[in-house]
C-alpha positions as CSV (number, residue, x, y, z in Angstrom):
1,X,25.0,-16.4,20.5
2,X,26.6,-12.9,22.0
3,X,29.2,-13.6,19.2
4,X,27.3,-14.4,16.4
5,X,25.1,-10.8,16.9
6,X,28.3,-9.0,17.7
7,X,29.7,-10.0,14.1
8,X,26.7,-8.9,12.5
9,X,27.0,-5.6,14.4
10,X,30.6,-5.7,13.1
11,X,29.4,-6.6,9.3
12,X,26.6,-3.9,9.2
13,X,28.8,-0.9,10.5
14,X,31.6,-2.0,8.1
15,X,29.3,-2.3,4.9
16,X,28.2,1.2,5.9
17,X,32.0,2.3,5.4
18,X,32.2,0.6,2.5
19,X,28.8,2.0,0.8
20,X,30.6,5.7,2.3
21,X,32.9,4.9,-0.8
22,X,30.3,4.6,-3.4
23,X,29.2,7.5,-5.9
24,X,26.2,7.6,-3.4
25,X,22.4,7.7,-4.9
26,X,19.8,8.4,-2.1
27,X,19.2,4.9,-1.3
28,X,22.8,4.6,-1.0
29,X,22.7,7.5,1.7
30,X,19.5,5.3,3.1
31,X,21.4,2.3,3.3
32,X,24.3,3.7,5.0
33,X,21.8,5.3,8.2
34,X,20.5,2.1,8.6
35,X,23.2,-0.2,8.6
36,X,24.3,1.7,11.0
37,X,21.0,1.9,13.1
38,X,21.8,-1.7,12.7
39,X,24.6,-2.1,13.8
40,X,24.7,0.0,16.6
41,X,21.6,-2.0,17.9
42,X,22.7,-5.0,17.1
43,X,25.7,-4.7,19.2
44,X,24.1,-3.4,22.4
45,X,21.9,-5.9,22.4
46,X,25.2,-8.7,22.4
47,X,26.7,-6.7,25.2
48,X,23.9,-5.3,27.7
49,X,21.0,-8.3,27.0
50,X,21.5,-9.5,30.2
51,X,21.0,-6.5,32.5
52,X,19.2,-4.5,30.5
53,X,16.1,-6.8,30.5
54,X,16.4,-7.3,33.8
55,X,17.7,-4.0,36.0
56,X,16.1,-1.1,33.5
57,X,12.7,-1.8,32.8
58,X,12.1,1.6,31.7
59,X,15.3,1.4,29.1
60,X,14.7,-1.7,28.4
61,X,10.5,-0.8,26.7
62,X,12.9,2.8,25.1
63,X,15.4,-0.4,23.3
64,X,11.9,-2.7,22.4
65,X,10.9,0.5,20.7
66,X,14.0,0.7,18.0
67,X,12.5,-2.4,16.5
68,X,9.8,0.3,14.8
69,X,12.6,2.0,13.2
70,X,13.5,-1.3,11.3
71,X,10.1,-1.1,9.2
72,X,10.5,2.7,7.9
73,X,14.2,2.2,6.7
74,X,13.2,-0.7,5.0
75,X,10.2,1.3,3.0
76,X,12.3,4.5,2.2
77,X,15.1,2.3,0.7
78,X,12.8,0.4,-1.4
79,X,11.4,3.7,-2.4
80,X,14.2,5.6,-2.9
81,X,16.0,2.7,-4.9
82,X,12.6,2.0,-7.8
83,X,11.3,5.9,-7.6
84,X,13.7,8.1,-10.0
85,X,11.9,11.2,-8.1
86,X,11.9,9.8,-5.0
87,X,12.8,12.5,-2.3
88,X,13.0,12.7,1.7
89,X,10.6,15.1,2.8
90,X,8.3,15.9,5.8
91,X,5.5,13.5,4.4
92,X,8.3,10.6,4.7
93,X,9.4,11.7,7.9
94,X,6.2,10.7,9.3
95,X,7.0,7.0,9.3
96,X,9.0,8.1,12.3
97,X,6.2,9.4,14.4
98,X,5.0,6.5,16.1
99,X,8.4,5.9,17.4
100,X,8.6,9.3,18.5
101,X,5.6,9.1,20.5
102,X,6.7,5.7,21.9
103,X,9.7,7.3,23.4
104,X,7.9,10.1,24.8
105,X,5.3,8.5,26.6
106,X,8.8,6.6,28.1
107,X,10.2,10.0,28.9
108,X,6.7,11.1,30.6
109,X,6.5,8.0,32.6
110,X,10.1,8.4,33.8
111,X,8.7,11.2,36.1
112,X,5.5,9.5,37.4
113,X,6.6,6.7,39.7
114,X,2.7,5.3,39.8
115,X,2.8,4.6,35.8
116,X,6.9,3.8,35.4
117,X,6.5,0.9,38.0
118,X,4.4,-0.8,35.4
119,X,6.0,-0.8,32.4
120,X,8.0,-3.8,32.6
121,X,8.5,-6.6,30.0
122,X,9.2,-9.4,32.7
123,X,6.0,-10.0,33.8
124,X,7.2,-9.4,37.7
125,X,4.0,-8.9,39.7
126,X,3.7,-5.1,41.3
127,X,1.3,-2.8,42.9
128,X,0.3,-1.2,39.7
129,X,-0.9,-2.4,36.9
130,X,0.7,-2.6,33.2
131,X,-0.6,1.2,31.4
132,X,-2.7,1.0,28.5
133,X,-0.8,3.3,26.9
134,X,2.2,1.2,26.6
135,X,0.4,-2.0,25.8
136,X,-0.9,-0.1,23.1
137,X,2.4,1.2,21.9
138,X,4.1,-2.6,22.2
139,X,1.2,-3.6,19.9
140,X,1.7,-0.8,17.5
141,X,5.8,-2.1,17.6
142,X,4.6,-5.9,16.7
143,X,2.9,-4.5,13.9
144,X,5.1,-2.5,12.9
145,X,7.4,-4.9,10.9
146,X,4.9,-7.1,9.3
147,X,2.5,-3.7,8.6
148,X,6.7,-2.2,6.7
149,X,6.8,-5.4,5.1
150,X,3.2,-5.4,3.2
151,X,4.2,-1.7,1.7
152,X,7.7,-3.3,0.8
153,X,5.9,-5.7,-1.1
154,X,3.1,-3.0,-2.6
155,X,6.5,-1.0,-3.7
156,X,7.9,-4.1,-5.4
157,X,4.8,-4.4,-7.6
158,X,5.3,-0.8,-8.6
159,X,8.5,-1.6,-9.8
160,X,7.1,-4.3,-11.7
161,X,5.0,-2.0,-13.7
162,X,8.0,0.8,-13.8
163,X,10.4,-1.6,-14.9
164,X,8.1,-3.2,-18.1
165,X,7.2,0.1,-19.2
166,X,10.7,1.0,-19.4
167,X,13.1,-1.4,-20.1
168,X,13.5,-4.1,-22.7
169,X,15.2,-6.6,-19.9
170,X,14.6,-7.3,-16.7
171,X,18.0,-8.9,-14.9
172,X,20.0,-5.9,-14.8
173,X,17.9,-3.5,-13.4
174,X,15.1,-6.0,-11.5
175,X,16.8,-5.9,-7.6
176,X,15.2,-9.5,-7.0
177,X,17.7,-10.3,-4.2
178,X,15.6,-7.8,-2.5
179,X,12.2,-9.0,-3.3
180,X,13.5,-12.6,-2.1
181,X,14.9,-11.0,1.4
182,X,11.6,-9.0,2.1
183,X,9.6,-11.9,1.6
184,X,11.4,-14.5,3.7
185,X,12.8,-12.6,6.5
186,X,8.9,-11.1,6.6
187,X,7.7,-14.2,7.4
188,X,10.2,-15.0,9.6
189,X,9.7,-11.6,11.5
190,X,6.5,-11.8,11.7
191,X,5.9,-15.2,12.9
192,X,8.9,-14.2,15.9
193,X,6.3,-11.0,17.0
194,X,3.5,-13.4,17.0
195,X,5.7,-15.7,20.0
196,X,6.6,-12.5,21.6
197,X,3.1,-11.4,21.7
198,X,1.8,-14.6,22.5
199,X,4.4,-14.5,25.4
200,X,3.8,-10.7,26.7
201,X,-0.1,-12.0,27.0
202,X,0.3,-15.9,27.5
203,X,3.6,-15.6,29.6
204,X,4.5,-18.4,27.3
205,X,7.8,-19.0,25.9
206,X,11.1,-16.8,27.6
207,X,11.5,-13.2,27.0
208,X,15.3,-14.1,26.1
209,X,13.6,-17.0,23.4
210,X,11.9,-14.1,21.8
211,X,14.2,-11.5,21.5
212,X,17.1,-13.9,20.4
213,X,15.3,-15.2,17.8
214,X,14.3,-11.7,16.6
215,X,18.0,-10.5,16.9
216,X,18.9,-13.9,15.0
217,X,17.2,-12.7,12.8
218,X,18.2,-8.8,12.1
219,X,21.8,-10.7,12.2
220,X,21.6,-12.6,9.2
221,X,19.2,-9.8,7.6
222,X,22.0,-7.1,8.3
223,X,24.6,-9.4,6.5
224,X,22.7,-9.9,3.5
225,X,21.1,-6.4,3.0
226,X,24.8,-5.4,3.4
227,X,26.2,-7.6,1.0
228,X,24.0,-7.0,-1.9
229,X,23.0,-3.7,-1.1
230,X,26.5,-2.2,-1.1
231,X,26.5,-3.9,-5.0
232,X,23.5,-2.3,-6.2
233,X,23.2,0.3,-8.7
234,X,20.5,3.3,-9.5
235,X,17.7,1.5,-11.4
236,X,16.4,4.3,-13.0
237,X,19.7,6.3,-14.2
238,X,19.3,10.1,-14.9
239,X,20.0,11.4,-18.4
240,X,22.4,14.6,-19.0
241,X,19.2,16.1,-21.2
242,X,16.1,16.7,-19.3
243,X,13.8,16.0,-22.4
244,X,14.3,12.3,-21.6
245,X,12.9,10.5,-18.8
246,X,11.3,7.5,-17.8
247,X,7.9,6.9,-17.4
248,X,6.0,6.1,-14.4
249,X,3.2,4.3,-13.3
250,X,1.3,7.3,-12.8
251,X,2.5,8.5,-16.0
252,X,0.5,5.5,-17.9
253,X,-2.7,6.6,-16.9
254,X,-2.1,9.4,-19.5
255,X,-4.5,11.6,-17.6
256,X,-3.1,14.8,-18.9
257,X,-1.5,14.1,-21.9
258,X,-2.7,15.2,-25.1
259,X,-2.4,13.2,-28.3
260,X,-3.9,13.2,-30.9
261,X,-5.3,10.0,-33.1
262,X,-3.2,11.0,-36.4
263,X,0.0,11.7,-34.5
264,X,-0.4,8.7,-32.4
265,X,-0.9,6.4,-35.8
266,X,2.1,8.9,-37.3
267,X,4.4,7.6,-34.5
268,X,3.0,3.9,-34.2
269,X,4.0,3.6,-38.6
270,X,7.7,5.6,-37.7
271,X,8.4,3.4,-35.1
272,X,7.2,0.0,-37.0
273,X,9.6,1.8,-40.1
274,X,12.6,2.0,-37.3
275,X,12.0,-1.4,-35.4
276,X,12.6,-3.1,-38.9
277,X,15.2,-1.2,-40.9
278,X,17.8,-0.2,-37.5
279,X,16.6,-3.6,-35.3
280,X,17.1,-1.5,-32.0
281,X,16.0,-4.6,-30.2
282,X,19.1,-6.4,-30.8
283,X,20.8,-4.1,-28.1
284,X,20.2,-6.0,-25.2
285,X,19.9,-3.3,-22.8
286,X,17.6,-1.0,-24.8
287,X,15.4,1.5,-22.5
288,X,12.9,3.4,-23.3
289,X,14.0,6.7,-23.0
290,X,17.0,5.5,-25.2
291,X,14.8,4.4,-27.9
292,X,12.4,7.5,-27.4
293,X,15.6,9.7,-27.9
294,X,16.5,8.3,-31.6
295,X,13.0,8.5,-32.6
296,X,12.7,11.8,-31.2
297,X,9.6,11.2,-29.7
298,X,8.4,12.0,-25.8
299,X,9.4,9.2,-23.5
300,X,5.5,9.3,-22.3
301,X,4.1,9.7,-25.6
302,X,5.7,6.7,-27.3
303,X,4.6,4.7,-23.8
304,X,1.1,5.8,-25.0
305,X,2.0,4.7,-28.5
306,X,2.9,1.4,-27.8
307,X,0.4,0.8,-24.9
308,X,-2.5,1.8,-27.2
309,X,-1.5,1.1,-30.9
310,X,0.1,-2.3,-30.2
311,X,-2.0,-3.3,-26.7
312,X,1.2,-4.5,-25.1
313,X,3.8,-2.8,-22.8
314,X,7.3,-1.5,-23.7
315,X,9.0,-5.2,-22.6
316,X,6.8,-6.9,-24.1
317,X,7.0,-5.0,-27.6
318,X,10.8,-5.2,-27.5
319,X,10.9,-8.6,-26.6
320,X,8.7,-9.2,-29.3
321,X,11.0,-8.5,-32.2
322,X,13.4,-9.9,-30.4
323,X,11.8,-13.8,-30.7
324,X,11.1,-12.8,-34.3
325,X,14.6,-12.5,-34.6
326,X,15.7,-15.8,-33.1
327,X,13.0,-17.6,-35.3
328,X,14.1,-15.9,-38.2
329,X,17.6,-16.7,-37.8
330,X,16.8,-20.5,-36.4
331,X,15.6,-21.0,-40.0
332,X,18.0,-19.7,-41.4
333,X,21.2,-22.3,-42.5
334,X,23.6,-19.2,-42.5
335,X,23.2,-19.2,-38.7
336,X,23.6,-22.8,-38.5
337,X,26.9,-22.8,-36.9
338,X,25.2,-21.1,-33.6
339,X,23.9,-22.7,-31.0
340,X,20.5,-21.4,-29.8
341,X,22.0,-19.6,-26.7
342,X,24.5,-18.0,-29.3
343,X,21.0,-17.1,-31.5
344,X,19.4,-15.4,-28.3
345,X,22.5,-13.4,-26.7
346,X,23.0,-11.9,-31.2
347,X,18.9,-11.2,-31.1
348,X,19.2,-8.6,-28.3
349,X,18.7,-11.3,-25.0
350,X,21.4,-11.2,-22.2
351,X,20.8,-14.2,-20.1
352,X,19.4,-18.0,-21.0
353,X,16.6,-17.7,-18.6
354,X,15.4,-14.7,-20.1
355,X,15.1,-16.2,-23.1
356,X,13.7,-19.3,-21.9
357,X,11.5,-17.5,-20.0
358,X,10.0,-15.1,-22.7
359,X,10.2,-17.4,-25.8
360,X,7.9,-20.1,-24.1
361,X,5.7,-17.4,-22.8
362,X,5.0,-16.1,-26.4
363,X,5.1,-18.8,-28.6
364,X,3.7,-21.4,-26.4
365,X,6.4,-23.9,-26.7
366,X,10.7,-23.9,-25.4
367,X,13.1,-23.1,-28.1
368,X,14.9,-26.5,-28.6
369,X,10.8,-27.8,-29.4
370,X,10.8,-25.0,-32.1
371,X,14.2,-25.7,-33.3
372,X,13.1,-29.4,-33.7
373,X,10.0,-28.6,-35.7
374,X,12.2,-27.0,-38.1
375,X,14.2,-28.9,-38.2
376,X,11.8,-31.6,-39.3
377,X,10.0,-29.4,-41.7
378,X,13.2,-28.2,-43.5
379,X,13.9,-30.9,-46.0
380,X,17.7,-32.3,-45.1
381,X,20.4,-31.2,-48.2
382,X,22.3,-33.8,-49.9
């Protein structure tokens, strides 16, 4: 087992030199602190497990307490990787207190023999008892992760919005390798905090069974968010002019914007007019802001438009003419030489499940049924 976490230390400190490489965004910058967090922590735990638990009670509860830094990285990745304006401040830094305070109390108790005799996470019997204090803080540490892992999943619903009011497809910019980590290794993590509180209470299960299994855990956590995180990309890529931007979920609430019901039916009719004479759609990686800039028309205002005139979001609109594409060119004999996958990547869709996906979601049915009914309607030519 010493082994297997040692590699992981050895993965996650040499992803962070790898992500050093990168033209580094701020979750890059992110990423890099906490693989190396990671690693670091990873690998004293392979090499000092076996004293440390058992000789330095006190430095033992101060190395428990790094598992509350786990949660925060976790969050201001996420955040910095779907939030364009996402930036580190003293309002972020307050994810930190907690383990701040954890290690002070430590540092306190390491001057008062009568409360330091107690903290210990062996259970050995002593003259004093365990301080409230620290059971307190061991709590706030076992809810830590699962607590870091509900907001990760909050975050990834943001993104959701963000991401269909924006872009026209969602594989290339849609980090679901992440969404898939945070929800398995959360359940994982959390059901490993509920043995080690069960044991801390219970004195059931080993202290070594708990911690193992948690450091199991980080292990194959550490390669992964290394792995994929040193390959992804900004999401939400800035634009050399300033006019353009993105709209966010905030923005959608249109709380302070100002638009009028002419211009609004002015801009739904020139963007109907350019949907059907340019067929921007058939780009598969059209954004919003790109298709804002040839109309010349706000980002947030032709998010409105389309939101309000047509009742559907930005994906969804696209997407749209897009099907109407591949139906119009289904029926169509001059196309006849393509297969349907052909059809979909020439009518703006970059992947087959993406067109699966959406095709069967608006017209009720998969495109081989509505090929087939077609084909059965179209008299054959002798």
């Amino acid at each position: 087992m010493k082994y297997i976490f040692l590699i992981a230390a050895f993965n996650a400190l040499f992803f962070a030199v790898l992500t050093l490489q990168k033209k580094k965004a701020l979750h890059d910058k992110i990423l890099i602190s906490w693989l190396s967090y990671l690693g670091l922590y990873t690998g004293a735990y392979a090499l000092f497990f076996n004293r440390l638990f058992m000789e330095h009670q006190l430095l033992s509860a101060a190395f428990v307490s790094l598992l509350m830094l786990h949660g925060p990285f976790l969050y201001l990745y996420i955040s910095a990787l779907i939030d364009q304006k996402f930036r580190l401040n003293r309002k972020n830094m307050l994810h930190f207190v907690p383990f701040l305070l954890f290690n002070l109390f430590l540092l306190v108790a390491s001057f008062s023999p009568g409360i330091s005799a107690g903290i210990r996470l062996d259970h050995t019997e002593g003259d004093h008892g365990t301080p409230l204090l620290f059971n307190i803080f061991l709590l706030l540490t076992a809810l830590s992760g699962p607590f870091y892992f509900g907001l990760s999943i909050a975050l990834f619903r943001k993104l959701d919005i963000n991401i269909f009011n924006n872009f026209s497809s969602q594989e290339p910019v849609n980090p679901d390798w992440l969404r898939k980590l945070v929800y398995t290794f959360g359940a994982i993590w959390t059901a490993l905090i509920v043995f080690a509180s069960i044991h801390h209470v219970f004195h059931l299960f080993s202290w070594i069974f708990c911690t193992h299994g948690l450091f199991l855990t980080l292990s194959v956590f550490i390669i992964l968010i290394g792995y994929f995180g040193l390959k992804q990309q900004e999401i939400f890529i800035q634009y050399p002019d300033q006019n353009v931007e993105y709209v966010t979920e905030t923005k959608t609430k249109y709380s302070t914007t100002i638009l009028k019901e002419t211009d609004a039916e002015q801009y739904a009719r020139r963007l109907k007019h350019f949907m059907a004479s340019e067929k921007p759609h058939l780009d598969p990686n059209l954004s919003l802001p790109e298709l804002a800039g040839k109309l010349e028309i706000p980002s947030h205002q032709l998010s409105r438009v389309i939101n309000e005139q047509f009742g559907i979001n930005f994906f969804e609109f696209i997407n749209q003419y897009r099907i109407e594409e591949v139906k119009a060119r289904i029926g169509n004999p001059a196309f006849d030489q393509l297969s349907l996958l052909g059809i979909a990547f020439e009518s703006g869709f970059n992947t087959k499940s993406a067109f699966n996906r959406v095709f069967k979601k608006l017209t009720g049915i998969t495109p081989s049924e509505y090929k087939n009914r077609i084909s059965k309607n179209t008299p054959s030519q002798k």
